[in-house]
C-alpha positions in Angstrom: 0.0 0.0 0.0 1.3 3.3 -1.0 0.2 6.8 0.7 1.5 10.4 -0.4 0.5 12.8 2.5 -0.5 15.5 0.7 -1.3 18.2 3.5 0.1 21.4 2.0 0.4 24.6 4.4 0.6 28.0 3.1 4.0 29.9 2.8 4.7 33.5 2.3 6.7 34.0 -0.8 9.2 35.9 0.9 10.1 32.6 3.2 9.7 30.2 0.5 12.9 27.7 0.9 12.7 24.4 0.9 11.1 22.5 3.6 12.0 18.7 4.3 9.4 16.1 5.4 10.6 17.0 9.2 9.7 20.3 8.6 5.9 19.7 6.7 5.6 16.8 9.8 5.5 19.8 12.1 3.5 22.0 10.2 0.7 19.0 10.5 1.2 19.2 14.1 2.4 15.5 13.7 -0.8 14.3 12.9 -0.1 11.3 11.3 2.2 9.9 14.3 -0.6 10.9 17.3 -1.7 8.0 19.1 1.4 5.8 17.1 4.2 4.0 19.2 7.4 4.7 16.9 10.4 4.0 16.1 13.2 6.6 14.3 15.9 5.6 11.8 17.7 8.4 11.6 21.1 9.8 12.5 23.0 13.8 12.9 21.4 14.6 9.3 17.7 14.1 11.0 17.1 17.9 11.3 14.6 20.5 10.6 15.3 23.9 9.1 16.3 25.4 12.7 18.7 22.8 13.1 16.7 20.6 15.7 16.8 17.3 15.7 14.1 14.9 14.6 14.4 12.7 17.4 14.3 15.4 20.2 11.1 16.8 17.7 9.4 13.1 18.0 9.8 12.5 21.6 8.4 15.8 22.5 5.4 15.9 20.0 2.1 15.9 21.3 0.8 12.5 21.3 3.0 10.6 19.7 5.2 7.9 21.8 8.5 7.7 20.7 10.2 4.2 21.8 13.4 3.3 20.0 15.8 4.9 17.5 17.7 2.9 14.7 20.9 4.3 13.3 22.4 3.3 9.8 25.7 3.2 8.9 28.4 5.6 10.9 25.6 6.0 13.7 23.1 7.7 15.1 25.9 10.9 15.3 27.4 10.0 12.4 30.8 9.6 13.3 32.2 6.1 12.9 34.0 4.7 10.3 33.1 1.0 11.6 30.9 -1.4 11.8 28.4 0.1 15.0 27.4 -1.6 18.6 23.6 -0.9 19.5 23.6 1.4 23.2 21.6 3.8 24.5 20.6 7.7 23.8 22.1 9.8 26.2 19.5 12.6 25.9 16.4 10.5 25.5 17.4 7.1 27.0 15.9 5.5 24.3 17.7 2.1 22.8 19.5 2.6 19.7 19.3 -0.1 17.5 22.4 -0.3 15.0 21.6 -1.0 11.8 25.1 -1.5 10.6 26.5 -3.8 13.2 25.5 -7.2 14.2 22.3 -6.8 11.7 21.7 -4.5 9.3 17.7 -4.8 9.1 15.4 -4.3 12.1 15.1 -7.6 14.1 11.9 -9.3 15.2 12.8 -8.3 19.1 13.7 -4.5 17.9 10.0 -3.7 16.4 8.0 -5.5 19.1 5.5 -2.6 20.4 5.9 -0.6 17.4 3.0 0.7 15.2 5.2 2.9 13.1 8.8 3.2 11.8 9.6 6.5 10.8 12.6 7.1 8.5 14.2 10.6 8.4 18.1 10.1 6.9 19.8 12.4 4.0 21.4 10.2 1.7 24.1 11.4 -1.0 22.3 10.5 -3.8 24.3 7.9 -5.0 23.3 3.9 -5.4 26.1 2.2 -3.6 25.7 5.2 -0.1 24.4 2.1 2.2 21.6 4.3 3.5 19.4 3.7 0.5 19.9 -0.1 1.1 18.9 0.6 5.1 15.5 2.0 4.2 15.1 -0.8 1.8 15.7 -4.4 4.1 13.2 -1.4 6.7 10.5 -1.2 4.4 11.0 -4.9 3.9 10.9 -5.5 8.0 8.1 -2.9 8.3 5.5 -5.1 5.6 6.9 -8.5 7.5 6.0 -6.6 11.0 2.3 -5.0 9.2 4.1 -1.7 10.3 3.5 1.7 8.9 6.0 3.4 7.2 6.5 6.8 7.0 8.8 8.4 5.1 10.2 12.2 6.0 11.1 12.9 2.4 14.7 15.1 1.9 16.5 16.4 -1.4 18.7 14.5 -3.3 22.0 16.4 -2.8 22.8 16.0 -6.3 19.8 17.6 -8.0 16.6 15.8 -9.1 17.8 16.0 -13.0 20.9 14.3 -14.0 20.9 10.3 -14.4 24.5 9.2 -14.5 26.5 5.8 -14.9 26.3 2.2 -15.4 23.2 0.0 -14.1 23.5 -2.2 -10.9 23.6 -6.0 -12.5 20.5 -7.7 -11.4 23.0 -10.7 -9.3 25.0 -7.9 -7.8 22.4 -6.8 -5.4 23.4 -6.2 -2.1 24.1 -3.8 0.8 26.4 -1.3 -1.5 23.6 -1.8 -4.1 20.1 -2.8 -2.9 17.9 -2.2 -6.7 19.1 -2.2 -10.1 20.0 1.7 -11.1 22.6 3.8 -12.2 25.3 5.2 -9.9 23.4 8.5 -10.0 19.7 8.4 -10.2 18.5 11.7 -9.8 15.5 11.0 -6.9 15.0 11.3 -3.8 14.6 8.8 -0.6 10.7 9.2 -1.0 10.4 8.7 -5.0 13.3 5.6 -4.3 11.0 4.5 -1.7 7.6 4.2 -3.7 9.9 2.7 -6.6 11.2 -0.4 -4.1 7.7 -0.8 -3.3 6.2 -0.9 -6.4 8.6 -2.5 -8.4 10.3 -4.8 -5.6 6.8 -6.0 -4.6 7.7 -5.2 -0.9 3.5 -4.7 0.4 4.9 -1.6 2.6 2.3 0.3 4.4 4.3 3.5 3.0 3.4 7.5 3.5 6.0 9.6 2.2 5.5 13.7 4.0 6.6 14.9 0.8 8.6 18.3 0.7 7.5 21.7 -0.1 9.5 24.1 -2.3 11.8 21.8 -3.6 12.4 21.7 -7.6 14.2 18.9 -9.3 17.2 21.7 -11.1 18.1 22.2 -7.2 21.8 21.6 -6.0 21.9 21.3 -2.3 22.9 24.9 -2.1 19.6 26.1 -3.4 17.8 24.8 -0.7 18.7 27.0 1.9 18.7 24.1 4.2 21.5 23.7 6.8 24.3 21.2 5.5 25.1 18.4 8.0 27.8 15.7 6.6 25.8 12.9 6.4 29.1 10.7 6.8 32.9 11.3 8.7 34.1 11.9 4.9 31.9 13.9 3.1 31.8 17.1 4.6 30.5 19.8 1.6 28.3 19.6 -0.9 31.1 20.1 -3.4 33.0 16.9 -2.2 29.2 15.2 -2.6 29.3 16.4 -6.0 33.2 14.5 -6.6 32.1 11.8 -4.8 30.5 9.7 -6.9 33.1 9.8 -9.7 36.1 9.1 -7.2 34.6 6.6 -4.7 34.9 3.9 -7.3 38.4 4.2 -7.4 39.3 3.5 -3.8 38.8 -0.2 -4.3 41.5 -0.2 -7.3 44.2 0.8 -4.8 44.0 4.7 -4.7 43.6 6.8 -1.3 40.7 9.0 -2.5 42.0 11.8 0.2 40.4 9.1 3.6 42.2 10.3 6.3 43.1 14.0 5.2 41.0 17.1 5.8 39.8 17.0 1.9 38.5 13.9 1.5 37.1 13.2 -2.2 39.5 16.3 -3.2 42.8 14.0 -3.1 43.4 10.9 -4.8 47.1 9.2 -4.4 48.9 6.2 -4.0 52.5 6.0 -3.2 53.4 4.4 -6.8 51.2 7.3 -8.5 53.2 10.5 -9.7 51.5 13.6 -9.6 52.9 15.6 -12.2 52.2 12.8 -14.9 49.3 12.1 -13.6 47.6 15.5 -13.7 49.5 16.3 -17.2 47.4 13.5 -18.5 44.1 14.0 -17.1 44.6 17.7 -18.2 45.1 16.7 -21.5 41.9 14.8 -21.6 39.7 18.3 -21.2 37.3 16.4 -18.8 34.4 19.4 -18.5 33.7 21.0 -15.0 37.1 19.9 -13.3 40.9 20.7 -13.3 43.8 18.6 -11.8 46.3 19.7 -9.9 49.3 17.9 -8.7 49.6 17.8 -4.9 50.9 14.9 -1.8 49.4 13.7 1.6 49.9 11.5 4.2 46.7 10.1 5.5 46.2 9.4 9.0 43.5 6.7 8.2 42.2 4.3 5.9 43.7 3.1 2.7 47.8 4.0 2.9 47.9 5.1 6.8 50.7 7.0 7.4 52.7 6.8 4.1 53.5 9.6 1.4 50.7 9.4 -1.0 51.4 11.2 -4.5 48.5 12.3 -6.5 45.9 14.8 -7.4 44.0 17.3 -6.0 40.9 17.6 -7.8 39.4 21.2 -8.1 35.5 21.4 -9.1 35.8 23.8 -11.6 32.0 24.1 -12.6 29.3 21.6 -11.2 26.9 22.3 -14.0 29.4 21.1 -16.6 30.8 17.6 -14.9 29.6 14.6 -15.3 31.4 12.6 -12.4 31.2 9.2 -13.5 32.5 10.5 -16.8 35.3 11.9 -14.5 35.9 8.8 -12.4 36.1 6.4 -16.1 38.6 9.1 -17.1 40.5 9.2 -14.3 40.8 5.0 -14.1 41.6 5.4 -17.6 44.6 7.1 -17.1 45.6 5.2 -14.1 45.3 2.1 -16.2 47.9 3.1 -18.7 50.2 4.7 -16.7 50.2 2.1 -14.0 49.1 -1.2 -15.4 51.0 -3.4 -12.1 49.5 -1.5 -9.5 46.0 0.1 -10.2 43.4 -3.3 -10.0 41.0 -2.2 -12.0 38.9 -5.6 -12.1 38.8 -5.0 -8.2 36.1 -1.5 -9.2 33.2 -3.8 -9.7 32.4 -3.6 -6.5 31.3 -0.6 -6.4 30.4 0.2 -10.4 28.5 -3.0 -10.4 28.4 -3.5 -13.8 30.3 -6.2 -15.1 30.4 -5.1 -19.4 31.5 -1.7 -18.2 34.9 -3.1 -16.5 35.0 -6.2 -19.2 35.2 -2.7 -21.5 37.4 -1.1 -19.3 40.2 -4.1 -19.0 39.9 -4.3 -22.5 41.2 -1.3 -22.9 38.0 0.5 -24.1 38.1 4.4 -24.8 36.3 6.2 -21.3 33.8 8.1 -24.2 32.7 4.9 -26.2 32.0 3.5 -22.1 30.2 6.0 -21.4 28.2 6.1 -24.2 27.3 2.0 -23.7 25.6 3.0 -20.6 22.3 4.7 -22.8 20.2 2.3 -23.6 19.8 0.8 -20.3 19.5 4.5 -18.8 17.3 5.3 -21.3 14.9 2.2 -20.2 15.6 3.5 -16.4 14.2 6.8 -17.0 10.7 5.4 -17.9 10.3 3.0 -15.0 11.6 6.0 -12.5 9.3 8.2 -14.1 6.2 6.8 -12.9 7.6 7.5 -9.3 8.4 11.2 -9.2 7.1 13.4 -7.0 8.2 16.6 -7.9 8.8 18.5 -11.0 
């Protein structure tokens, strides 16, 4: 079953910014929660427009009985890099269930009592960012439990317009890739959420409190919303906008700037050489970004301690790059000038598509990839057209 709350409230023009589902879900006076025992996924990005929190908003609202939080990956603050032991809220003393620990979907003993899950996380708007794949195995435990569902609907950081990348393989499903789409699919949490539904066959009891003022040519920075890094490493929208294109080559053997105070701005390795490195991507003309030559020594993740050489990747113009272009470029050139150390087989993990690196190893030109990806992103832009919510 599928519900779209569709309780508008007036806004002066001269205050018309975007309001999240948080923010609508006060304006209703909670309504739709009153006389509901709930439980929150959410973590430090659960806020409304004055910067307070969802879960302090819940377990003061009128009427509604808030009884357990569930935090996804990194959470409920956001601010590990591990795998997450359930404990208690400090403020509330609510349990917090992890989601990314010892199970990553809600367990039978975790929704006993409830009536409701409520789901209030900003994703990155990118497939393999695990917290699309939380909501998913929820919506799945929410129909198994005959919960409600009620999504609080936020932007996708990326803009609601540009589809980008290879498709998911249908037997690569899993918790970097939870539904076959493209790297970048241009929708939000709520639009995502009826599309699992429908097309997954999932039976959730699912309201989505839609936004207000929100219009799919939106960057994050149009919104006027407060930015919250949604994880330890992505801490601008700018470095959300790299992200996509870069993350995909962490698993080929690059530091993609973990560990530094730019993360998704460097890329490096110890075998890489900067000033060849940048010469060449330079050369390619890759529109919207410019490489410059730079080192780092990470003190975490991927090359700990050790003098990386690399890139520092300036975002030239956001309108004009196309980061998975960027990131197929970028392998491209890592490929040829370093055959014996960049694994480039090893970036299925998070590409997911398995002709796209057989066309990569192959030594296939980054345009002519590219370019393979539009028939199947052609065929995904009808079935997510029948789930958008806003124009």
């Amino acid at each position: 079953m599928f519900i779209c709350v569709h309780l508008w409230i007036q806004i002066p023009a001269s205050a018309a910014q975007t309001l999240t589902g948080i923010d609508v879900l006060e304006a209703q006076k909670f309504a739709p929660l009153v006389g509901k025992r709930v439980g929150l996924i959410t973590n430090q990005t659960g806020i409304d427009r004055k910067r307070r929190s969802t879960i302090d908003l819940l377990a003061h609202a009128p009427g509604v009985k808030l009884v357990a939080l569930f935090s996804p990956e990194h959470g409920i603050r956001g601010s590990f890099d591990a795998r997450v032991s359930s404990t208690t809220d400090e403020a509330t003393g609510l349990p917090v269930y992890s989601l990314y620990g010892e199970t990553e979907r809600p367990t039978d003993a975790m929704l006993a009592g409830l009536d409701a899950l409520v789901f209030d996380v900003q994703d990155a708007g990118v497939r393999f960012y695990t917290y699309i794949t939380t909501m998913g195995y929820a919506m799945e435990s929410a129909a198994a439990h005959h919960l409600a569902f009620y999504l609080l609907d936020r932007p996708d950081p990326l803009g609601g317009e540009r589809i980008e990348g290879p498709m998911l393989d249908r037997d690569r499903t899993n918790f970097v890739g939870y539904f076959p789409m493209p790297v970048r699919m241009a929708m939000t949490l709520g639009e995502m959420a009826q599309m699992f539904n429908a097309e997954k066959k999932i039976g959730c009891d699912l309201h989505i409190i839609r936004m207000q003022n929100w219009r799919r040519q939106m960057w994050f920075s149009d919104t006027g919303l407060p930015w919250v890094n949604p994880s330890p490493n992505l801490r601008s929208p700018d470095e959300g906008i790299l992200y996509p294109g870069l993350e995909i080559l962490q698993a080929g053997g690059v530091s993609v700037g973990r560990g530094t105070t730019r993360p998704f701005e460097f890329l490096g390795a110890p075998w890489i050489r900067g000033e060849e490195l940048a010469a060449n991507l330079n050369r390619r003309a890759i529109p919207g970004v410019r490489f410059e030559p730079g080192k780092f020594t990470p003190d975490s993740g991927l090359y700990k301690g050790e003098l990386c050489e690399g890139l520092r990747v300036v975002l030239a113009d956001r309108d004009k790059l196309q980061p998975m272009r960027m990131g197929i470029e970028i392998a491209s050139a890592l490929g040829k000038l370093y055959p014996r150390k960049f694994e480039s087989a090893k970036m299925i993990e998070l590409v997911g598509n398995a002709a796209t690196i057989k066309q990569f190893m192959e030594g296939g030109d980054p345009s002519a990839i590219v370019a393979s990806w539009n028939k199947d992103l052609e065929a995904f832009r009808k079935v997510r057209a029948k789930y958008l919510l806003y124009r």
